[in-house]
N, C-alpha and C positions, 0 to 999 in steps of 0.2 A: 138191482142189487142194493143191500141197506144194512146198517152195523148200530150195536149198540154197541159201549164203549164203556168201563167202569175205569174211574181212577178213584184212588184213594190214597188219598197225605197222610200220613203219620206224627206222630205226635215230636219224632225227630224230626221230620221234614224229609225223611224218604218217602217215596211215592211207586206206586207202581201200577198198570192199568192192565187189563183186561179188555178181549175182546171177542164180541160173536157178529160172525157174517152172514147173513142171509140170503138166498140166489134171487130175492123178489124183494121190493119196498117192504118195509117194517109197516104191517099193516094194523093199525088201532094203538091203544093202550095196553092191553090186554098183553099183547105180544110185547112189549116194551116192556110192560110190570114184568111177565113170565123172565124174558131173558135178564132185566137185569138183577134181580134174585138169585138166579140161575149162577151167574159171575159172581155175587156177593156171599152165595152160599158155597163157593168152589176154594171160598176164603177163609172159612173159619175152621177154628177158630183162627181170629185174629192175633198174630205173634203181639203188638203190642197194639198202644194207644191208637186211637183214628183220630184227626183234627178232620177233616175233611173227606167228603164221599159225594163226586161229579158222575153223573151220565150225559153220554154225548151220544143225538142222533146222527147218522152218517147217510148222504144218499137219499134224502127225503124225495116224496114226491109231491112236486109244487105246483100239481095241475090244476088240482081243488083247492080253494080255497079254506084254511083251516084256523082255528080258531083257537086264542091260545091257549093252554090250561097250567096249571100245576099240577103235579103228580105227585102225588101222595099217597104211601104206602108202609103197611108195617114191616120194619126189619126183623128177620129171625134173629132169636136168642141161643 
């Protein structure tokens, strides 16, 4: 089982998160970019200001050895 997780701060300092479960590990990038778009796009528009926009993996699998990356992606407009 594995979850991607969106939080997002506001420019006042509310926050609120988001989340998707999976019945299997989060498998690739691929599925990480999909779902966490998925969360950010269930968002907008955005009522106000964003300071801040985290994803959190949940339930990783740590059997293989992985390597670390950045992820980088365009946000919708």
């Amino acid at each position: 089982m594995g979850a991607v997780t969106l939080k997002v701060k506001f420019q006042d300092f509310e926050q609120i998160t988001r989340s998707r479960s999976f019945s299997a590990c989060v498998d690739g990038r691929a599925a990480v970019e999909k779902a966490s778009l998925e969360l950010l796009s269930s968002l907008s528009p955005m009522p106000k200001g964003v300071r801040l926009l985290g994803i959190t993996l949940s339930s990783l699998n740590t059997q293989e050895e992985a390597e670390a990356r950045q992820f980088s992606f365009a946000l919708p407009t």
